[in-house]
N, C-alpha and C positions, 0 to 999 in steps of 0.2 A: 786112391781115387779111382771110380769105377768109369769104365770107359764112356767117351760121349759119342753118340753117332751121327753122325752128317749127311745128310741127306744132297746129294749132287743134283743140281737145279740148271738151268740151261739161264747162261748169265752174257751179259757183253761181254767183250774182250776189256776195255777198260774197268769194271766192276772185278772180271780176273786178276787183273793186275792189280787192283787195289788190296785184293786176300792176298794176294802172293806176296805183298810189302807189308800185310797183317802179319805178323810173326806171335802168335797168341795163342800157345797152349799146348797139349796132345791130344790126340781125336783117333777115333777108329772110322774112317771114311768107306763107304760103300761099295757094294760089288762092283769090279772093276776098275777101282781105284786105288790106289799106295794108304797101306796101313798103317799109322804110328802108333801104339800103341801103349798104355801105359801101366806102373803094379797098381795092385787091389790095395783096399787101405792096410792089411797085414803087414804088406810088405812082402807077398808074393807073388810070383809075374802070374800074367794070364796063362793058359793051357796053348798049347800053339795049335794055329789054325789048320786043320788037314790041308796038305795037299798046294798049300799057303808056304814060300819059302821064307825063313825067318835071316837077316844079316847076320848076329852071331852075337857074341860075347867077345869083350880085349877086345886086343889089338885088331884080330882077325872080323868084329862086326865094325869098327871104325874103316878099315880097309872095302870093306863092303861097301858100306856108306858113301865111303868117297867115289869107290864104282860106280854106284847109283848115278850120282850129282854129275858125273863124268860122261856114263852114258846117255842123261838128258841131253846134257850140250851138245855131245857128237851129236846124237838124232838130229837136234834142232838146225845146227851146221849144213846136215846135210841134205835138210828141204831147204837152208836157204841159197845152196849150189845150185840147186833144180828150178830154183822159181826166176820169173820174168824178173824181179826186181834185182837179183845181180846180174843176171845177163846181161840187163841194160844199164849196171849202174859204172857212174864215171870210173877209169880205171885204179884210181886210187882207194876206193870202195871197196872194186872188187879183191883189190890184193887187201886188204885189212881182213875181212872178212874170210878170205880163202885161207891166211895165216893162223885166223882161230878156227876155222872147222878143221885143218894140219894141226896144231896144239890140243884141237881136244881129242882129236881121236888119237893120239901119243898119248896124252893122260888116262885116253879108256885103256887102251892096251896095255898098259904098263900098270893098270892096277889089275888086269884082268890076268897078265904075267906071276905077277909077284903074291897073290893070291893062292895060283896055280901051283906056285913052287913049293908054298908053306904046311895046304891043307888039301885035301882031297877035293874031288872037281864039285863031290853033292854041299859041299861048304862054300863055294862060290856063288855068286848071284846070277842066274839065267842072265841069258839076254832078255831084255825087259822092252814090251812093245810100247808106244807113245802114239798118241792121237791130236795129231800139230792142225786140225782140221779148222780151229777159231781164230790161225794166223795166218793173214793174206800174207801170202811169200809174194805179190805182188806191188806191193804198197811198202815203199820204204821208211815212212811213219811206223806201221804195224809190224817190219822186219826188225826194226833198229829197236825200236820198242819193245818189244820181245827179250832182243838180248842185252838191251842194259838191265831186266829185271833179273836176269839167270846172271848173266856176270857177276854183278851188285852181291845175291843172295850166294855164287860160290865161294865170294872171298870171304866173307863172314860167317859162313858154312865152316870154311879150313879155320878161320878165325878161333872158332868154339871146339869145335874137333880136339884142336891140339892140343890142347892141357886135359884132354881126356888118352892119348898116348901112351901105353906106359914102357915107362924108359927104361926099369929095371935092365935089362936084357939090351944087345949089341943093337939084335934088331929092330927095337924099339925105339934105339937111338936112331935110324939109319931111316926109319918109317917118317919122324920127324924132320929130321933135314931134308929127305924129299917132299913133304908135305908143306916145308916153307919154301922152296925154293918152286913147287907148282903153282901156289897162293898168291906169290910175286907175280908170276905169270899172270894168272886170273884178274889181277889187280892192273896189269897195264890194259886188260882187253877191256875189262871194265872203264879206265881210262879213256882208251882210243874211240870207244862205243859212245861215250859220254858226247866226248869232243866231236864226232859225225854228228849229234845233234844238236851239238850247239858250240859250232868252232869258234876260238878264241874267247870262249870264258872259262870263268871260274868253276865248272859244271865237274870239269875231269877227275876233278876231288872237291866234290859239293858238301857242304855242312850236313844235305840231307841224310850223307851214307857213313860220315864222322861221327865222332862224340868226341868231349873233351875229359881229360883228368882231372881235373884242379885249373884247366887254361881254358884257353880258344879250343874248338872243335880241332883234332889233329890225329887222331887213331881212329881206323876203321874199326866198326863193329864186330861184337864176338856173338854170335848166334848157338844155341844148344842144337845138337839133332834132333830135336824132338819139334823145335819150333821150325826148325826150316823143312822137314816134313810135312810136318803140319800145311807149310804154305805152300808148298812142291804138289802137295795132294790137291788143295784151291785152286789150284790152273787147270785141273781136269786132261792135264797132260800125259798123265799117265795111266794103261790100260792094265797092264801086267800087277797083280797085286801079290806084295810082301812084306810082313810085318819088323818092325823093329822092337820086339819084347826084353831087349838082354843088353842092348848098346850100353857102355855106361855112361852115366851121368854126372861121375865126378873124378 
């Protein structure tokens, strides 16, 4: 499948949010933007992009990946320390909120560690810039809002990741139980984030972010990387471009 290109358009914030809950496809997104990129019909990847940092292959581009996903949240966390709308918000707010921009910048570190430790520093992912410029940090509709889509989309990110893991090896095993035991995490912020907008319902684990087996709706979603790039790249949140041509897929 030969790459499709996209063309970034200047969109509402609600029209964003709608792509970012589009989970549909791989795309090669435009200068300045997060690349997902996908093989030729051969069955050969693309040539890598000069100069363009690629996540990798194994274990070590899923590890990347999760970086990635990691260091959105921190970012996002940490305009929303800065902005009017927790300064002012009730104090219950403010400790939910300050507990996950604490959780995610431990999960940026600790993949940006264990990375560190495995492969040399030019196999690690930059730091990667973000442009939060279409999120009023003063409106707690557009704060809350904001991070129930990134929550939502990290747990279902780890969701699909992890049968892409391989176990073969200790530390492939060890990659995995940390990857479930972050994903929990993400799943209670998800939760809490829910509940802020809509306290004492059914919202904290809504149908919309379920699917069912054979029952009722009762298991979160598994998303590929390809598709949650895909939607990562439609928020226009990110400036820093880097392709994903080697992750695997199965």
């Amino acid at each position: 499948m030969k790459d499709k290109v996209l063309e970034k358009q200047p969109q509402p914030e609600e029209n964003k949010r709608r792509q970012f809950l589009k989970l549909s496809g791989m795309a090669l997104v435009g200068t300045g933007l997060l690349y997902a990129c996908s093989s030729d019909d051969d069955g050969s990847m693309p040539p890598p992009t000069p100069g363009v940092f690629d996540l990798g292959a194994g274990n070590v581009g899923i590890l990347n990946y999760a970086y990635a996903l990691e260091q959105l949240e921190a970012a996002f966390y940490t305009q929303v320390l800065a902005g009017s709308y927790w300064m002012n918000a009730p104090a219950n707010e403010k400790q939910i909120l300050e507990d996950l921009y604490n959780h995610e910048v431990i999960h940026r570190e600790f993949f940006k560690t264990a990375l560190n430790s495995v492969v040399s520093s030019d196999m690690v992912l930059p730091t990667v810039e973000f442009d939060f410029s279409s999120v009023n940090f003063s409106d707690r509709a557009s704060v809350l809002g904001v991070a129930k889509i990134l929550e939502d989309t990290g747990v279902s990110a780890y969701n699909g990741a992890g049968k892409l893991i391989n176990v073969s090896d200790a530390s492939g095993v060890t990659y995995l139980t940390l990857a479930g035991k972050i994903v929990s995490v993400e799943a209670r912020h998800a939760a809490a984030i829910r509940d802020l907008l809509n306290p004492g319902s059914a919202d904290f684990a809504g149908d919309d972010i379920l699917i069912g087996l054979g029952t009722a709706p009762a298991f979160d979603k598994a998303t590929p990387p390809a598709d949650v790039l895909q939607a990562v790249a439609a928020t226009g949140f990110v400036v820093t471009p880097f392709t994903a041509n080697n992750l695997p897929t199965s």
